[in-house]
VMD Tcl script that draws the C-alpha trace (Angstrom):
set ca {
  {-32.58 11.58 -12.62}
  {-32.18 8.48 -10.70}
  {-28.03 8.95 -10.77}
  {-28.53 11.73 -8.28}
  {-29.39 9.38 -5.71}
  {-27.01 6.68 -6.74}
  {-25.85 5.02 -3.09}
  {-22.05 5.70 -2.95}
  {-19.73 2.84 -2.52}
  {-17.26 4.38 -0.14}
  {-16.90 2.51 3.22}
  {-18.98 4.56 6.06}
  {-15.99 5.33 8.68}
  {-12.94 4.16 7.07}
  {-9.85 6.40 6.97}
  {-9.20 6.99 3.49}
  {-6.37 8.75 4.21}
  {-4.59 5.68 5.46}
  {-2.04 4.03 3.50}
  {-3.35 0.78 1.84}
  {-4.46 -1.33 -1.29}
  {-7.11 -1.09 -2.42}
  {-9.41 -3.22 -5.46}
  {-11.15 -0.50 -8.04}
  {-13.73 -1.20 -10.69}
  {-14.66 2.08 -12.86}
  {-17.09 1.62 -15.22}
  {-18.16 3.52 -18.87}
  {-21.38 4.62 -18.31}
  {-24.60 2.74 -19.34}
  {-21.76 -0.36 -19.81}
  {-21.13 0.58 -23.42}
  {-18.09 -1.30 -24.83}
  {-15.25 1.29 -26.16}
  {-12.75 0.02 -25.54}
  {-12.52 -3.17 -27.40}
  {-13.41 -6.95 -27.47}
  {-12.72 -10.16 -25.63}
  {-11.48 -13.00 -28.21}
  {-10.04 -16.35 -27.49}
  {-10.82 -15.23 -23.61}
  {-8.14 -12.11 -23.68}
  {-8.78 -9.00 -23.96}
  {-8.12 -7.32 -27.34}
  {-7.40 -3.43 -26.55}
  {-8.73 -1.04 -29.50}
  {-7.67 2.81 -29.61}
  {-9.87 3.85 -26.46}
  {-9.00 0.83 -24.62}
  {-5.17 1.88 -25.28}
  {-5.92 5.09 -24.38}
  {-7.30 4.31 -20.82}
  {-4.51 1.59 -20.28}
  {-1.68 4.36 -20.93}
  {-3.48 6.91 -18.71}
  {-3.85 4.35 -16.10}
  {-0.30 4.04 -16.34}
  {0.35 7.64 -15.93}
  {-0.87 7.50 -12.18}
  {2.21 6.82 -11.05}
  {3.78 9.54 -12.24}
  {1.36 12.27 -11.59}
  {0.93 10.73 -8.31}
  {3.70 10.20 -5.67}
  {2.99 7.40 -3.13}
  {0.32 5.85 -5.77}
  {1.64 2.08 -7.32}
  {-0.17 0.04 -9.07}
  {-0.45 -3.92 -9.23}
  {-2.36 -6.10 -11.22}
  {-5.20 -4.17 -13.29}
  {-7.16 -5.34 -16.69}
  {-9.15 -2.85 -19.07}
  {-12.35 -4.64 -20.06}
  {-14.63 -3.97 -22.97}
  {-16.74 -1.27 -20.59}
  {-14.71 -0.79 -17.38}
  {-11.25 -1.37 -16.18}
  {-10.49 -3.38 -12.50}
  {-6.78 -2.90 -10.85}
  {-5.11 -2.72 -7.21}
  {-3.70 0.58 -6.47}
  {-1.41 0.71 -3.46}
  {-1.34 4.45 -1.53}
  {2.06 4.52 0.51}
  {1.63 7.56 2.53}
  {5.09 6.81 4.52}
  {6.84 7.09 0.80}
  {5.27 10.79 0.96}
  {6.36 11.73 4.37}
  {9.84 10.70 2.79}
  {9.24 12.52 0.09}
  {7.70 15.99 2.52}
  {11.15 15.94 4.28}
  {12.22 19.40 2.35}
  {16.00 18.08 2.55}
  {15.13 15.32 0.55}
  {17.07 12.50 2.49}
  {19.45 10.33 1.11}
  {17.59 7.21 1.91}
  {14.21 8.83 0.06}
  {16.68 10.14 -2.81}
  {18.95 6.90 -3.57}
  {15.80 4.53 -3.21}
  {12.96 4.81 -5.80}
  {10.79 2.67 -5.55}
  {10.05 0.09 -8.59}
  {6.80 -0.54 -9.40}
  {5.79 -3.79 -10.71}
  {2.58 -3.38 -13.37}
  {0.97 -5.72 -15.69}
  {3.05 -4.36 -18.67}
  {6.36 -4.27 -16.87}
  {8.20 -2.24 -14.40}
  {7.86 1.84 -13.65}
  {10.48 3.47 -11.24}
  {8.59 5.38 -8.64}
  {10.73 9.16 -8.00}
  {10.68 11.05 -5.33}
  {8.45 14.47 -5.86}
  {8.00 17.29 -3.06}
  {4.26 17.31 -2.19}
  {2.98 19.18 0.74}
  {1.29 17.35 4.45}
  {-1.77 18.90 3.35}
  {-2.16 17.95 -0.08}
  {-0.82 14.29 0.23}
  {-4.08 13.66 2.97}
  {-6.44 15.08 0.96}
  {-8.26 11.96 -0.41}
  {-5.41 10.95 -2.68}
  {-7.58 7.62 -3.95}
  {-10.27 9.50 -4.91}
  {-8.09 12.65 -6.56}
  {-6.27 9.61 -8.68}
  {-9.46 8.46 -10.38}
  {-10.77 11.26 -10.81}
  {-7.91 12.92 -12.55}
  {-7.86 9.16 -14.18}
  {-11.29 10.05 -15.58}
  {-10.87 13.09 -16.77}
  {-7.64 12.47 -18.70}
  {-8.65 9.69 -20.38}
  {-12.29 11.22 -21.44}
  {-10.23 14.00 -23.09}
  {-8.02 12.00 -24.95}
  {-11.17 9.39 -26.10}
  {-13.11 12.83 -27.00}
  {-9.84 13.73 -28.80}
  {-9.83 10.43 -30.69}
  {-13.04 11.70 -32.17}
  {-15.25 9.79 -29.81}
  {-17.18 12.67 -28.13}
  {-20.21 10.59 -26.42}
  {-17.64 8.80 -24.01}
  {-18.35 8.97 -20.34}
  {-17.63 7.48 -17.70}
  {-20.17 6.00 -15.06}
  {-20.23 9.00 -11.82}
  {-18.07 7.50 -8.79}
  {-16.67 4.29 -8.27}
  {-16.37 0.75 -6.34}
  {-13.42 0.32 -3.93}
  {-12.83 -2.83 -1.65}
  {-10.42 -2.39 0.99}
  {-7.42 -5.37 0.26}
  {-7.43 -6.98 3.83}
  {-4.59 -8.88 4.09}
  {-2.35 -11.60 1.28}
  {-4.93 -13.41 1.17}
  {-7.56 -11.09 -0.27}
  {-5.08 -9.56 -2.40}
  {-3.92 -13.01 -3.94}
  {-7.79 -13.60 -4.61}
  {-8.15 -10.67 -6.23}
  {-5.15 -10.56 -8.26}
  {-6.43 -14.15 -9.64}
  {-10.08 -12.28 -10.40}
  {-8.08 -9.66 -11.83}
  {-6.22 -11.96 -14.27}
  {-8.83 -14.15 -15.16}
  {-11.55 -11.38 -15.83}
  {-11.12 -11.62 -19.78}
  {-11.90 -15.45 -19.81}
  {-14.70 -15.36 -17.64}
  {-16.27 -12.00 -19.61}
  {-19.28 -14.37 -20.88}
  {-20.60 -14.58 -17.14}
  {-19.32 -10.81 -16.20}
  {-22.29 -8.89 -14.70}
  {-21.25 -5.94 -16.80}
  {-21.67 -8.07 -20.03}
  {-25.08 -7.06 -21.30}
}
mol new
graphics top color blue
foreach p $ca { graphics top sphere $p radius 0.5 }
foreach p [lrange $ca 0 end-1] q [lrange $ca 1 end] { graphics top cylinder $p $q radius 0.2 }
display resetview
């Protein structure tokens, strides 16, 4: 009852349709742990945790002008950076594909490696539609599925979540270093209950 008037965490008068970075915490609803444990301060990544790691992954491919940078699945939510880079899509709108957009993907650095970045036709109108938020949620609903599938069919995930706008370096080095050091500080996390 109360989760219907849940305040929403999205920054009153901010252009969302802006390119940017931006720092993301989703969380499993009620903080339950699925997907796996913290031991010798890293993270230890069961089924469900591998699960949500993969189809964080597979943002980038679903979504053209989405990269990702540093991210960490925790025992009950997951925190990354995801970069929108809405002049890669207006390179990628140009319906003669230009050679500059063709011969230059983009690489991607990740936590697990490198993904190349390809060019994919997407229209004006469906690039500015509230790409962030379309990401998660298809984010969320993939990886629910594929939990449910793994016979676990009580998994949810908490309704919306928290965004910070990355400012500048400076933030974004901060936050990459929260990012990274999540797993050994998981005895003082908030959402360790």
């Amino acid at each position: 009852m109360l989760e219907k008037y849940r305040k929403t965490q999205r920054m009153s008068g901010f252009d969302y349709s802006n390119s940017g970075s931006y720092f993301i915490t989703i969380c499993v609803k009620d903080r339950l742990e699925y997907f796996g444990e913290i031991f010798n301060k890293k993270m230890i990544l069961n089924k469900n945790g591998k699960i949500a790691q993969k189809q964080w992954l597979w943002l980038t491919h679903n979504f053209p002008g989405i990269y990702l940078d540093n991210f960490v699945i925790m025992p009950n939510h997951i925190h990354g950076i995801i970069e929108i880079d809405y002049d890669f899509l207006d390179c990628s709108d140009n319906r003669s594909f230009t050679n500059q957009c063709r011969d230059n993907p983009r690489v991607v650095p990740t936590r697990t490696g490198f993904l190349t970045q390809t060019v994919v036709h997407t229209s004006v109108h469906a690039r500015r539609y509230n790409l962030l938020s379309k990401a998660i949620n298809a984010f969320k609903t993939t990886s629910s599925k594929l939990i449910h599938l793994k016979g676990v069919p009580k998994f949810e995930w908490q309704r919306s979540f928290y965004d910070h706008i990355v400012r500048d370096d400076r933030d974004l080095m901060r936050i990459r270093s929260y990012i990274e050091n999540n797993p050994a500080n998981w005895g003082t996390d908030r959402n360790n209950h």
